[in-house]
C-alpha positions as CSV (number, residue, x, y, z in Angstrom):
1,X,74.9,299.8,72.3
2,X,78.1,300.6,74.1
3,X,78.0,296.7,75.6
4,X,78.2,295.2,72.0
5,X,81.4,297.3,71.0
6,X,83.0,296.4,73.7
7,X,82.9,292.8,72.4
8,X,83.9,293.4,69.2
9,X,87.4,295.4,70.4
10,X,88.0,292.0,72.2
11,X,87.9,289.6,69.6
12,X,90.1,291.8,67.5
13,X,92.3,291.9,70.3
14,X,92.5,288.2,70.5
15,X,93.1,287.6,66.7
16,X,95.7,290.2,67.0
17,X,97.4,288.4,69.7
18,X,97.4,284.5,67.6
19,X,99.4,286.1,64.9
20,X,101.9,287.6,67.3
21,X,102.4,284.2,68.6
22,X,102.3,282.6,65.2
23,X,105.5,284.9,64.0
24,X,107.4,283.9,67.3
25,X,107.1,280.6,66.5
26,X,107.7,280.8,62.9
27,X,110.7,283.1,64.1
28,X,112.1,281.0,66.8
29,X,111.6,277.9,64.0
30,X,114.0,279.7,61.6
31,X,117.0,280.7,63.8
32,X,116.9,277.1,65.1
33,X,117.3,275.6,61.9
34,X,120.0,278.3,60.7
35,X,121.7,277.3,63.5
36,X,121.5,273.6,62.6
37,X,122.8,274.1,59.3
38,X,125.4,276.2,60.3
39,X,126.5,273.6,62.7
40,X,126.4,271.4,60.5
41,X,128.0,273.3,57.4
42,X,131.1,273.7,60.2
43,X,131.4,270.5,61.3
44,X,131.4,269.0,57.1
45,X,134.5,271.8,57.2
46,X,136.6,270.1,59.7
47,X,135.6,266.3,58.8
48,X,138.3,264.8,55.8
49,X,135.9,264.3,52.6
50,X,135.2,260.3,52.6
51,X,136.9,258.4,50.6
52,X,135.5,257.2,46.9
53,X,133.3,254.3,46.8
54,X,135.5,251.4,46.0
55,X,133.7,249.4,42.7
56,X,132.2,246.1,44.5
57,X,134.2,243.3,43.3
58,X,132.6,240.1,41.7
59,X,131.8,237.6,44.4
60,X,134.7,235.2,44.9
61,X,133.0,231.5,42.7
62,X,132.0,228.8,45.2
63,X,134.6,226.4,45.7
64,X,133.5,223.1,45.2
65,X,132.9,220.4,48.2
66,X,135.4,217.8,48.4
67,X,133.9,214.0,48.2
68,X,134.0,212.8,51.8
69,X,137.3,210.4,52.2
70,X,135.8,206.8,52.0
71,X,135.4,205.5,55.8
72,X,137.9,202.8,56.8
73,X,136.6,199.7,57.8
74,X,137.7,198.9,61.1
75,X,140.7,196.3,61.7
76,X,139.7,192.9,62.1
77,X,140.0,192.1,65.8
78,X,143.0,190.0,66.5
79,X,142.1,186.6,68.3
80,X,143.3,186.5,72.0
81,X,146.9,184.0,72.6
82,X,146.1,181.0,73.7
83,X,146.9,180.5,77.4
84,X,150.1,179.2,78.3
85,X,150.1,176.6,81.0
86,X,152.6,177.9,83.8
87,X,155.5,176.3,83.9
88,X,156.4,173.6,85.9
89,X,158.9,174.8,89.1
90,X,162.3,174.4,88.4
91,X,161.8,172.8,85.0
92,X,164.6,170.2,84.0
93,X,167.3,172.0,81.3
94,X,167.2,170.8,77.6
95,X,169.2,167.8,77.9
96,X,172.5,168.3,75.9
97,X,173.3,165.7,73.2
98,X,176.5,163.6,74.5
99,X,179.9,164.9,72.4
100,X,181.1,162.7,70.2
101,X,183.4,159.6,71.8
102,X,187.4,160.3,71.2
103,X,188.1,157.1,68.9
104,X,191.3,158.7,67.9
105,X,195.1,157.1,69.4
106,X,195.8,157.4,73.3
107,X,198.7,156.9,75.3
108,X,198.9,153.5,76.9
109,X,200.3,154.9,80.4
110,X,197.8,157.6,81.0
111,X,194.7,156.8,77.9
112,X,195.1,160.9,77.1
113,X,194.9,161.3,73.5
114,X,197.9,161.7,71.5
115,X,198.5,163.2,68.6
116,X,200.1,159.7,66.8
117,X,200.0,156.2,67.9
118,X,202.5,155.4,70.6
119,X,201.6,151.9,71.5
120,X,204.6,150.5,69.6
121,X,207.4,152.9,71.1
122,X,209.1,152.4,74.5
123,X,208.7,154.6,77.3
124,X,212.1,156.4,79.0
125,X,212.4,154.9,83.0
126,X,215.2,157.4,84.5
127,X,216.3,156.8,87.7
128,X,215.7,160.1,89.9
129,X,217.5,160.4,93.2
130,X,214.9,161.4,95.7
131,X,216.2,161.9,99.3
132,X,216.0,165.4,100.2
133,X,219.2,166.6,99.6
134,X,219.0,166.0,95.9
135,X,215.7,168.2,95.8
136,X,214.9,169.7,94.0
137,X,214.2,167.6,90.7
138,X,214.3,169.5,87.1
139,X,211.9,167.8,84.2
140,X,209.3,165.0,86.3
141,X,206.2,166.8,85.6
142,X,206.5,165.8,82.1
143,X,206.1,161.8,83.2
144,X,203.6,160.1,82.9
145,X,204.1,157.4,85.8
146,X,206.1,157.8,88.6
147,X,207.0,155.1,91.2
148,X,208.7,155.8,94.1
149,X,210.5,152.9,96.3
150,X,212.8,152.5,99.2
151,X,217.0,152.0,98.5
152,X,219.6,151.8,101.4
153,X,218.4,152.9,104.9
154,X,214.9,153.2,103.4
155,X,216.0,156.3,101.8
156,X,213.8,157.1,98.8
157,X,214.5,156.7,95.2
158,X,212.0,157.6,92.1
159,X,211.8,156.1,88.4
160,X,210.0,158.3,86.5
161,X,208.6,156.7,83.3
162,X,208.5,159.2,80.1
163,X,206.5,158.6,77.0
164,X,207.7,161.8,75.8
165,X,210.4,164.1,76.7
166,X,208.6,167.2,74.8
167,X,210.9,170.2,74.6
168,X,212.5,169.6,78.2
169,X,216.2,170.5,78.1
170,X,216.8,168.3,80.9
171,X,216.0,165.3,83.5
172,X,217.4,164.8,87.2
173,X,219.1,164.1,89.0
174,X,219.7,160.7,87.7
175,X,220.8,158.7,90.0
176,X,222.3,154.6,90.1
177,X,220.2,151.6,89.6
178,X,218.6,148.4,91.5
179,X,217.6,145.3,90.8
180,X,213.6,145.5,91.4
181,X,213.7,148.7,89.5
182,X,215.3,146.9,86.5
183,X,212.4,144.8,87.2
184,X,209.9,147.3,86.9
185,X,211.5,148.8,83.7
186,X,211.6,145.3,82.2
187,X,207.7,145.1,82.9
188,X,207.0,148.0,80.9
189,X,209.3,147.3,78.3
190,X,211.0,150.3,78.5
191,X,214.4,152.3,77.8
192,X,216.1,151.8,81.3
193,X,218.8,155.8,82.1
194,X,220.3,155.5,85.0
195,X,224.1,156.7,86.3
196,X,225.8,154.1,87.8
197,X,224.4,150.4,90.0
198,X,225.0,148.2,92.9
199,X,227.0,144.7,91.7
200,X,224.2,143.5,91.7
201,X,221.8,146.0,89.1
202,X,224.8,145.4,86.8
203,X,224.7,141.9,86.8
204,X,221.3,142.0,86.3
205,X,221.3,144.5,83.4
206,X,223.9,142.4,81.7
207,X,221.2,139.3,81.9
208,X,218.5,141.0,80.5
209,X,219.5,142.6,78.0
210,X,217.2,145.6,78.9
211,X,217.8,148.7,76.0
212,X,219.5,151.0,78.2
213,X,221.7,154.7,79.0
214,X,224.5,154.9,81.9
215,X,225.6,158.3,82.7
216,X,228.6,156.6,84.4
217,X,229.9,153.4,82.5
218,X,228.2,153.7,79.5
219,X,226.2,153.2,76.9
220,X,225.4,156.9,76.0
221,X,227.6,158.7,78.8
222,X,227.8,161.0,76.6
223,X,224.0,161.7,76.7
224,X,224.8,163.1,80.3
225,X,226.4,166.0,82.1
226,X,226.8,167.7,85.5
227,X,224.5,170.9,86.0
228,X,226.1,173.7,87.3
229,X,223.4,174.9,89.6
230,X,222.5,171.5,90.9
231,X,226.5,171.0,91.6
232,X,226.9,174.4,93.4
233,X,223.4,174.0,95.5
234,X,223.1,170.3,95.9
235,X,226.7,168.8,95.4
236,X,228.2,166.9,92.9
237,X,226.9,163.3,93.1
238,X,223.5,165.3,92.8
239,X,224.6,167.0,89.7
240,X,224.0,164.7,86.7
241,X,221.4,165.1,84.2
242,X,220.1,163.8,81.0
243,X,220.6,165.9,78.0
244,X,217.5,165.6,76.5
245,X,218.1,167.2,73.2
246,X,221.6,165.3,72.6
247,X,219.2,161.9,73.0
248,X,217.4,162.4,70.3
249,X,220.8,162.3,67.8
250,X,221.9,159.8,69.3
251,X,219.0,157.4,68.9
252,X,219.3,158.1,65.0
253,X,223.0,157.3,65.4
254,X,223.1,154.2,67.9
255,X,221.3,150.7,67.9
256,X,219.2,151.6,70.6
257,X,216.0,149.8,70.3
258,X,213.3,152.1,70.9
259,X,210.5,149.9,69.6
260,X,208.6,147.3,72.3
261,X,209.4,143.7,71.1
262,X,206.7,141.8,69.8
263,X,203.4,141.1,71.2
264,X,204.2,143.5,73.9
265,X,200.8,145.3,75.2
266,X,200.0,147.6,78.2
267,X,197.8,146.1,80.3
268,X,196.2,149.4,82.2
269,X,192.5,150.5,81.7
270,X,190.7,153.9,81.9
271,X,187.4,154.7,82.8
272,X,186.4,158.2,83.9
273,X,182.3,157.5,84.3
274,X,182.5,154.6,86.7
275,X,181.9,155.5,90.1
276,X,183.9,155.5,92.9
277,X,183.1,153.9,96.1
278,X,185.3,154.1,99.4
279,X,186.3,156.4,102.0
280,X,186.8,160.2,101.5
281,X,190.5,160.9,100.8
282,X,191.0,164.7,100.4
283,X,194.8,164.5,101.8
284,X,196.6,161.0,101.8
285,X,199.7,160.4,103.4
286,X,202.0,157.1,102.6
287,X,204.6,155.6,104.5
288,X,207.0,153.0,103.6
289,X,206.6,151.4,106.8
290,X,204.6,151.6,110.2
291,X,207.3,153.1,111.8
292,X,206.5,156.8,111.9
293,X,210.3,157.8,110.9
294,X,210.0,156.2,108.0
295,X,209.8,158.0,104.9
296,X,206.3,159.4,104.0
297,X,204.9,160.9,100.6
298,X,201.4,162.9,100.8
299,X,198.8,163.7,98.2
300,X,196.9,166.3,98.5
301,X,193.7,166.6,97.0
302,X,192.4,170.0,94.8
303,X,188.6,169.7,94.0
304,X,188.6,172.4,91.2
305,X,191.5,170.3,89.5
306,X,190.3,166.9,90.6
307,X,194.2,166.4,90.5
308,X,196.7,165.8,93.8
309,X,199.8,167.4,94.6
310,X,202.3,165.7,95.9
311,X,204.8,167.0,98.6
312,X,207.1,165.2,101.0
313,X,209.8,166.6,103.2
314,X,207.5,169.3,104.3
315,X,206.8,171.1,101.0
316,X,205.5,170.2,97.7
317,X,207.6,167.9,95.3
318,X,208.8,170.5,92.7
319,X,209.9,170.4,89.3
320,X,212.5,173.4,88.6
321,X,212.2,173.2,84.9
322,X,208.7,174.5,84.9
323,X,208.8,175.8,88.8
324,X,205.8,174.1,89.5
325,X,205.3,171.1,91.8
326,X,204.0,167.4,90.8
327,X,200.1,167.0,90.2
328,X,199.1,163.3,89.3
329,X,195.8,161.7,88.8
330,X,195.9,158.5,90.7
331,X,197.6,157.2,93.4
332,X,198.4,153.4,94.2
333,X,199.7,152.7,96.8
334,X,201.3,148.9,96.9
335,X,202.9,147.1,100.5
336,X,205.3,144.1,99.4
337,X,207.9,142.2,100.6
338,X,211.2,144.5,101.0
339,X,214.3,143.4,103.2
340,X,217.3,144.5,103.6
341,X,220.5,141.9,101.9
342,X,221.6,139.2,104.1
343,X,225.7,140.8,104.6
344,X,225.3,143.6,102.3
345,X,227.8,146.2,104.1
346,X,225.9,148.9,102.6
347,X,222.5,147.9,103.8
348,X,220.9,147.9,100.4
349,X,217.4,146.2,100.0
350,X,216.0,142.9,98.1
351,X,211.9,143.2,96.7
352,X,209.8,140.5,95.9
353,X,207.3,141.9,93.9
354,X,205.8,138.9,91.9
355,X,202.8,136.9,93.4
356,X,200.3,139.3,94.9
357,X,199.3,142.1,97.9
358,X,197.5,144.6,99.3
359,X,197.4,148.0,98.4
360,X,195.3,151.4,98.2
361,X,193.7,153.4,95.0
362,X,193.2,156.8,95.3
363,X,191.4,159.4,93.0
364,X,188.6,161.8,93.0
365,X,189.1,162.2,96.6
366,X,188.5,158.4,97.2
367,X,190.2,155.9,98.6
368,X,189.5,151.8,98.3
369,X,191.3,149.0,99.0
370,X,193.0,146.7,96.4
371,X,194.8,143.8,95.5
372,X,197.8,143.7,93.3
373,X,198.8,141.2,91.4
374,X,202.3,139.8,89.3
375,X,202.8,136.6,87.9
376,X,206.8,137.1,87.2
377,X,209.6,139.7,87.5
378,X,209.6,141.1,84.7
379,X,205.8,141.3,83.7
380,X,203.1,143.8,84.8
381,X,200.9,145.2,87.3
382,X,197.4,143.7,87.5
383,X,195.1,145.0,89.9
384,X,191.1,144.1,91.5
385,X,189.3,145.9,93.4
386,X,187.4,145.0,97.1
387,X,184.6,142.8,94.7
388,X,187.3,140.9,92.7
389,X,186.6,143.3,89.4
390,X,189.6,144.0,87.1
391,X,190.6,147.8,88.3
392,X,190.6,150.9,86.1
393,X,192.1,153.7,86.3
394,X,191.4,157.5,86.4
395,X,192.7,159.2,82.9
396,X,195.2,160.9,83.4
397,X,199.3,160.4,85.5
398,X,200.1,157.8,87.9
399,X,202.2,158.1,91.1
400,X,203.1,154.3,92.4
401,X,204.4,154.2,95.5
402,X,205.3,150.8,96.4
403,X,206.6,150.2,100.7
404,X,207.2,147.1,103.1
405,X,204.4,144.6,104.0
406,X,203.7,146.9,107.0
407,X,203.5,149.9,104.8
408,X,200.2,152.1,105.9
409,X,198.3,155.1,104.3
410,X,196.4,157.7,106.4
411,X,193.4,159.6,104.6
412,X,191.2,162.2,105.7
């Protein structure tokens, strides 16, 4: 009996012990979650109360899709250029049309174009003294022609041949006349100033006729005067010059005949395209005769200009009026029979210069031989060249220089 209550105290003991547990639990579940919502009650304390639920707001309408922009077409493709042939090396330039020919008037001495026909008007031949101590000259740039030709003791005298005068105040020194040079103003039918003459000149000018001025005896001394420079630097014979502006008043007031007599015609050609043919003549130098004393004019040849200077005495031929020296086109040189006068106590000189020669042409740095020709004393110059063809002149001025028969040139 005692073994089955023993049992029974054990159960109870058991049961006794589950509850105990039971309440520990239960206990231990209620102080954690006290604790958890006092936590929590403390922390709600602290945190800031959240702020009220804004309203929602409508949704914002759909904006409608823009049409897609219409597509471009794409550019038509351009075509490739044409492929130029290369060019040929060094092509030849455009060829430029000719300018139109000059038909307009020209002066008969030179064939430069003039502003009024002067084929009908004598030119001015004014005697120049050239030997060196009445250098140098005032107003021979302004001629158109000069010639140049021995006097006494083969000294050197020029007759520069004027179709105009210009604005020139003066022209000298004028110096005295003879014969052949009477002869060669006669061929150009021209207004002969001179100052003074041999017996002879005189008695030729009294034959003729020729339209003349004589600073010495008259007609139209009083065209003339005595330069005071020239008469303190070069001496009185050397003095006397034309007074250029007092000529023309006393054309208007004389009976000079300035007109050329009827059927009077230049006879000189120009021709600026034909060609040259000879030897090369970049300096020239003239002499009167062979003998190397005698008087000698060179012509010096400027490429850029196409034009030659003349010099003699060492130094350039000037003119004082414009302080520059003489610059001609052409150059003819002419030899011809020149002697001095059987008795003459001055030893003056005779020319024949009718029938024909020999001579030089010089221009564009050329040099060829000629022939000149002269049928009577008082005509004109005709002139062929090495074929027998009519010569023509260069345009532009002419110096003449006319020596003995044993007259030479050099050229190099």
């Amino acid at each position: 009996m005692a073994k089955g209550k023993h049992q029974s105290q054990s159960g109870t003991d058991s049961k006794k012990l589950i509850i105990i547990l039971i309440a520990a639990v239960a206990a231990i579940a209620i102080v954690v979650t006290a604790a958890v919502l006092l936590t929590g009650g403390m922390n709600r304390e602290k945190e800031p109360p959240a702020p009220p639920v804004e309203p929602d707001t409508p949704d914002t309408p759909d904006i409608p899709d823009e049409p897609d922009p219409p597509v471009e077409p794409d550019p038509p493709v351009e075509p490739d250029p044409p492929v130029e042939p290369d060019p040929p090396e060094n092509p030849d330039p455009p060829e430029e049309p000719d300018p139109p020919k000059y038909e307009g008037p020209v002066s008969p001495l030179t064939g430069e174009p003039v502003e009024e026909d002067i084929s009908g008007v004598r030119p001015w031949a004014v005697m120049i003294d050239n030997i060196k101590d009445a250098t140098p000259h005032v107003g021979i740039t302004q001629a158109s022609m000069i010639i140049e030709m021995p006097v006494e003791a083969y000294s050197s005298r020029l007759m520069a041949v004027f179709e105009d005068f210009g604005d020139m105040e003066q022209v000298g020194g004028v110096r005295s006349s003879r014969p052949y040079f009477i002869d060669l103003a006669l061929g150009l039918d021209a207004v002969y100033i001179h100052a003074g003459g041999s017996d002879d000149a005189y008695a030729k000018l009294k034959s003729t006729g020729i339209p003349r001025l004589d600073g010495v005896n008259g007609p139209g001394a009083g065209n003339f005067y005595r330069d005071s420079w020239r008469k303190e630097n070069l001496g009185s014979v050397h003095s006397v010059v034309l007074d250029v502006p007092a000529l023309a008043d006393y054309v208007k007031s004389s009976k000079l005949k300035t007109a050329h007599k009827d059927g009077f015609e230049m006879n000189f050609t120009f021709d600026d395209e034909k060609e040259l043919t000879g030897e090369t003549a970049s300096s020239v130098t003239a002499r009167f005769s062979s003998s190397k004393s005698s008087k000698s004019t060179t012509f010096t040849y400027n490429g850029d200009t196409k034009l030659y200077t003349v010099s003699q005495y060492g130094s350039e031929m000037k003119d004082t009026a414009v302080n520059s020296p003489v610059q001609v086109k052409n150059v003819v040189f002419l030899t011809a029979r020149i002697s001095v006068i059987s008795g003459d106590d001055k030893g003056r000189l005779q020319a024949n210069l009718t029938g024909s020669g020999q001579g030089w042409y010089v221009a564009d740095g050329v040099a060829q031989k000629i022939t000149w020709q002269r049928e009577k004393s008082n005509g004109l110059f005709s002139f062929t060249d090495s074929n027998g063809n009519p010569l023509t002149l260069r345009t532009g001025k002419t110096y003449m220089m006319i020596g003995t028969s044993s007259g030479e040139i050099e050229y190099e």
